[in-house]
N, C-alpha and C positions, 0 to 999 in steps of 0.2 A: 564407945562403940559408935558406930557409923550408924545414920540415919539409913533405914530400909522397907521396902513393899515385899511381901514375901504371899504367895498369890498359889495356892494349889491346882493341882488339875484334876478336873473332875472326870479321872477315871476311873476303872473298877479293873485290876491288874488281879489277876491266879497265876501264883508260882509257887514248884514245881515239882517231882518228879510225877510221868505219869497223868500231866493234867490233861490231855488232849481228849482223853475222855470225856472231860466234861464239858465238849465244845456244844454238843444239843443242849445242854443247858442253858449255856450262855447264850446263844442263839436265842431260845425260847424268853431269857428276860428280856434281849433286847427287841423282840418281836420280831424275829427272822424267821420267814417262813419258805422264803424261796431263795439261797443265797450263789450269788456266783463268784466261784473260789479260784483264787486266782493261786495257781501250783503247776510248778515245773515239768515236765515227764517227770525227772528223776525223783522228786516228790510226791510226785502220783504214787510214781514204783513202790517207794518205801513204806508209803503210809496205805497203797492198796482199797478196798474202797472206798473213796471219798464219799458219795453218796451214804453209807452205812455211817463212816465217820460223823456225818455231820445229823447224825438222823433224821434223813432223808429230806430234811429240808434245804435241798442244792437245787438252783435252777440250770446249771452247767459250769462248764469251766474253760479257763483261759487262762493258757500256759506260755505267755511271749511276754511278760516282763523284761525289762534292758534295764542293766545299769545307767544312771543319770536322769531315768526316767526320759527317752525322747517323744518327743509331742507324735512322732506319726505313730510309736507306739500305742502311744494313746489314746488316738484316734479310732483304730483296731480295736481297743479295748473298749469305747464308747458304742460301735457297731454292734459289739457281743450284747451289749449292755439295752440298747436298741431292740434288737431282735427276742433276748428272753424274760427281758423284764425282770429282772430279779432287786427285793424289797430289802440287800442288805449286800455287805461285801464279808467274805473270809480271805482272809491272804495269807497262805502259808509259805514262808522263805525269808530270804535274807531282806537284806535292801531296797531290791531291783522291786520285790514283790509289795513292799510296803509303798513306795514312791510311786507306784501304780493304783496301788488303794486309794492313794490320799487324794491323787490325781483322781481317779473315778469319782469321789466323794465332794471335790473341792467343785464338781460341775453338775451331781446330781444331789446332793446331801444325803448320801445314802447312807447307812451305818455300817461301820468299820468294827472287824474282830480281828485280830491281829496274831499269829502265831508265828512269833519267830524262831529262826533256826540258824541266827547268827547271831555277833555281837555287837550290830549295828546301831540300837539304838532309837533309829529316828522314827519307830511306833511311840516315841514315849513326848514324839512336837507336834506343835500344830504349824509346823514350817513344810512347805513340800517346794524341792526343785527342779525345774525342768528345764529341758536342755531342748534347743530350735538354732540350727545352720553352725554348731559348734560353741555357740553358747550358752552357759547354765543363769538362769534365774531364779532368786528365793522370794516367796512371799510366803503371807502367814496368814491365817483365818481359822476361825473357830469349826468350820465345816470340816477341813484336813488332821485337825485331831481325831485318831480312835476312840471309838466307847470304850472299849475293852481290848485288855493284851491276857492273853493266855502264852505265860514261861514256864515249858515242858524242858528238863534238861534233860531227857532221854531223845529227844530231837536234836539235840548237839553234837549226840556224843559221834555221829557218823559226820559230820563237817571233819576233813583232811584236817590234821594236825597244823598243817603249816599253815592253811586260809584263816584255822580256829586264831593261832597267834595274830596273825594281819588283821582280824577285826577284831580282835582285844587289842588294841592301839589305836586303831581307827575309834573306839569306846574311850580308850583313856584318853584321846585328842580331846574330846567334849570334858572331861571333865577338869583338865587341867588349864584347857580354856577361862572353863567358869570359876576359878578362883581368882582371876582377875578381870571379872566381867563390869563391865558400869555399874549393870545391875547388879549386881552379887548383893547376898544375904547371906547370913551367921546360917540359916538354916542347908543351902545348897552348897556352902562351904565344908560344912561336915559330909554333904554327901559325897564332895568332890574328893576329897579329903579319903575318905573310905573305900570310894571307889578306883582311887589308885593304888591304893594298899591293895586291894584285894585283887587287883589285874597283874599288882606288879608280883605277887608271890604264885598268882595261880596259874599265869600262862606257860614259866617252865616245866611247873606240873601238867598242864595240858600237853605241850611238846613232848615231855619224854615218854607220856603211859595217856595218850589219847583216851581212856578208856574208863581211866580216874575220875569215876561219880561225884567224890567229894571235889577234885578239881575243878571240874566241868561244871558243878553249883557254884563256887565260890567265884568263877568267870562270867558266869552268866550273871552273877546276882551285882556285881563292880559294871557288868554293861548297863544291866537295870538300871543302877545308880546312875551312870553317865548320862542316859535316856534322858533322867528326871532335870540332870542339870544341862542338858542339851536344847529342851523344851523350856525353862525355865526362867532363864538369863541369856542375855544377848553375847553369841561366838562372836571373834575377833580375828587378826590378822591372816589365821591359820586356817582356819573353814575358807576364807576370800581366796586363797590363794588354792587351795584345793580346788575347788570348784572354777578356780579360772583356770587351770592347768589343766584337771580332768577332762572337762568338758574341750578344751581347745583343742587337745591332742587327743581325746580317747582314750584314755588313761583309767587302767582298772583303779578301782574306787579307794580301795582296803589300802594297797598298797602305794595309792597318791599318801595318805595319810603318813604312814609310817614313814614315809623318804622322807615327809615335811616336816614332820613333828618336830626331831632336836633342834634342827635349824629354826623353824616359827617361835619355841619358847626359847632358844640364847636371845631371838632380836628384842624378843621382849623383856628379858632379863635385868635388862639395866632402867627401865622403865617400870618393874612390877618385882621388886624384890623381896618383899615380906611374901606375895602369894608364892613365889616360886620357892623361898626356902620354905613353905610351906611343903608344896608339891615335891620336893628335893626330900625332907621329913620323910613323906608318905613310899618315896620310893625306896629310902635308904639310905641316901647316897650328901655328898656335901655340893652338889650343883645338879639340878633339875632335867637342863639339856644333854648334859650330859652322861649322867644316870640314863635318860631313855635309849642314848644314841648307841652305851656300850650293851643296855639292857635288848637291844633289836641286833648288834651284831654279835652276842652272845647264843642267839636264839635264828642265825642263822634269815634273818633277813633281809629283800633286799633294801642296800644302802643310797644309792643314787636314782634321779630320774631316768639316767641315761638306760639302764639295765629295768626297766620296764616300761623304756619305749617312747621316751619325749625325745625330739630329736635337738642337739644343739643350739641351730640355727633360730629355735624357738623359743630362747632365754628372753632375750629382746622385747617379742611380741607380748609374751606373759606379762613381764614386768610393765609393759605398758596398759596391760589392761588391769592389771592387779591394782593399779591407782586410780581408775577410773572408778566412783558409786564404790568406796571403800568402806569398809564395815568399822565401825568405832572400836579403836585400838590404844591401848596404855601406850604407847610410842607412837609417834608419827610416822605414815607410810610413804618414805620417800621412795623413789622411782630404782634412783642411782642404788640405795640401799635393798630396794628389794630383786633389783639385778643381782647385786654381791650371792644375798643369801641365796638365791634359782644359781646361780654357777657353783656355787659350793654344792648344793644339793645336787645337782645333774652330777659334778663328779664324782661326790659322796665324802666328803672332805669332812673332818670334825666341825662340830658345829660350831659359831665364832660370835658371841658376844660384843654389843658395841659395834 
C-alpha cells in the first residue's frame, strides 16, 4: 500500500430528509445571531419566510449570486455585508450561492452554513474560485471552508430533472478525479469509489420519476461523497480545463462538466489505469470514459461545447491557457494534446484515448 496523509475536515454536516428545520439550531451552535442569507427570488418563493425559517436570526438578504462567482458580484455582496452587519453567513442554492459565501467569508471570516440544493459539492472545500475580465482563479484557505452543511433532500426534489442529472456529473467529475489524485488515500478512494456507484444508478432514477425520494437521497448523498473527495485531494486536468473554458467563454458551469468529463478521463486513461478501471468497476462498464460518455447520452445530455455556446474559433485560446499554472496531472498537459481533446469535445466526438 502506498504511503498517505489522510486529514479530516472539521465540519459538522446534517443530512436529510426534512433538515431545514433545524437551521435555528444550527445557527444558534455556531453563534449566529444576525445572519445574511444569501437566496434567489425563486428560493425565497419556495421556502417562503426566511426570517421564520431561520428563527429570526437574519439580518437581510441577498439574492444576486453568479455562476463563476464574479468579483463585482462580490463586491455588491460585500456593500450588503457593510451596510447590515450581519455576525454569520446562510446560503441557500446551488453553486453560484456557495461561491458567494466562501467569497464573503474568505474577506470577512464570517461563519458559513450551507444549504444546498444541488449536486455541486463545493460546500464540502475550502477551495473558492473567482472569476475577474474572463478569467477564473482558485485558491484555498481555511477561512472559505463552511462550519456546517445542512443536506435537506426535500430541497432537491424541485431542481428540473435535467439540471438534477448535469450536476450529478458535475459531482461525479470530483470524484473520479480523486482516484487518481497525487494526494489520494485508501480512505477517499472508497469514497470516490461509492460515490460513483451511487450517482451512476441514481441519476436515471432521478430522470425518469424526478420525484423518487429514495433517488433523490441516493444522489445527493454520491454528491456528498464527491464534496468530501473534492475538498480533500488535489483535482487535475479536468477542473483546469473547466474552469479555463467556463470562465473564458461564459460557459454554464454543470454543463462545462459533463461535455469535459469522457474526454478529460480517456487523456488520462493511459496514464492512470488501475484508478480508472477502478472508476470503470464503479460505473459498470469495461472503460471509464466511456461508460460516462454513453452513460450522459443515454440520459439525454448535452454532448459537445459547441451546443452550449463555446464558439469554434476559441479551441485555440483555451488550449493555450489550459497550459499555463497547470494543476498536477497523471499525464502530462501538452498544448497540441490538449487542442485535440477541446476539438473533439466542441464537436462531441467519442472520447479517444492516447
Amino acid at each position: 500500500m502506498q504511503e498517505f496523509t489522510y486529514t479530516a475536515s472539521p465540519m459538522r454536516v446534517v443530512f436529510g430528509s426534512g433538515t431545514i428545520k433545524r437551521l435555528p439550531d444550527e445557527l444558534e451552535r455556531l453563534g449566529i445571531t444576525r445572519a445574511l442569507v444569501l437566496a434567489t427570488p425563486r428560493q425565497q418563493a419556495e421556502l417562503g419566510d426566511l426570517a421564520s425559517l431561520t428563527g429570526l436570526r437574519m439580518a437581510g438578504v441577498f439574492g444576486g449570486a453568479i455562476v463563476h462567482t464574479p468579483l463585482a458580484v462580490t463586491e455588491r455582496a460585500m456593500q450588503a455585508v457593510d451596510e447590515l452587519k450581519p455576525d454569520g453567513i446562510v446560503a441557500i442554492g446551488a453553486g453560484a450561492a456557495t461561491g458567494l459565501s466562501k467569497a464573503i467569508a474568505l474577506r470577512t471570516d464570517l461563519p458559513q452554513l450551507v444549504v444546498p440544493t444541488s449536486y455541486a459539492g463545493s460546500e464540502m472545500t475550502p477551495v473558492l474560485g473567482e472569476t475577474k475580465d474572463g478569467v477564473k482563479t482558485t485558491q484555498s484557505s481555511p477561512k472559505i471552508l463552511p462550519e456546517a452543511v445542512i443536506y435537506d433532500v426535500n430541497l432537491t426534489l424541485s431542481m428540473p430533472a435535467r439540471f438534477s442529472v448535469l450536476s450529478g456529473f458535475n459531482a461525479m467529475a470530483h470524484s473520479l478525479e480523486a482516484l487518481y489524485a497525487r494526494d489520494r488515500n485508501p480512505v477517499i478512494s472508497l469514497m470516490a469509489h461509492e460515490a460513483i456507484a451511487r450517482l451512476a444508478a441514481a441519476l436515471p432514477e432521478v430522470s425518469a420519476r424526478p420525484n423518487d425520494v429514495g433517488a433523490r437521497t441516493d444522489a445527493l448523498y454520491g454528491a456528498w461523497l464527491s464534496g468530501v473527495c473534492l475538498g480533500s485531494v488535489g483535482m487535475a486536468l479536468h477542473h483546469k480545463l473547466c474552469h479555463t473554458v467556463g470562465a473564458l467563454f461564459d460557459l454554464p458551469h454543470a454543463e462545462t462538466h459533463t461535455v469535459l468529463l469522457p474526454h478529460t478521463i480517456a487523456y488520462n486513461t493511459p496514464a492512470a489505469p488501475d484508478a480508472l478501471d477502478r472508476a470503470a468497476s464503479a460505473l459498470r462498464t469495461s472503460d471509464a470514459a466511456s461508460g460516462v460518455f454513453e452513460l450522459e447520452r443515454r440520459l439525454k445530455m448535452p454532448m459537445s461545447l459547441a451546443e452550449i455556446g463555446m464558439p469554434e474559433d476559441g479551441i485555440e485560446r483555451a488550449a493555450e491557457l489550459a497550459v499555463k499554472n497547470p494543476y498536477w496531472n497523471p499525464r502530462a498537459i501538452e498544448q497540441e494534446a490538449i487542442r485535440d481533446l477541446l476539438r473533439r469535445a466542441w464537436w462531441g466526438a467519442r472520447p479517444q484515448s492516447g
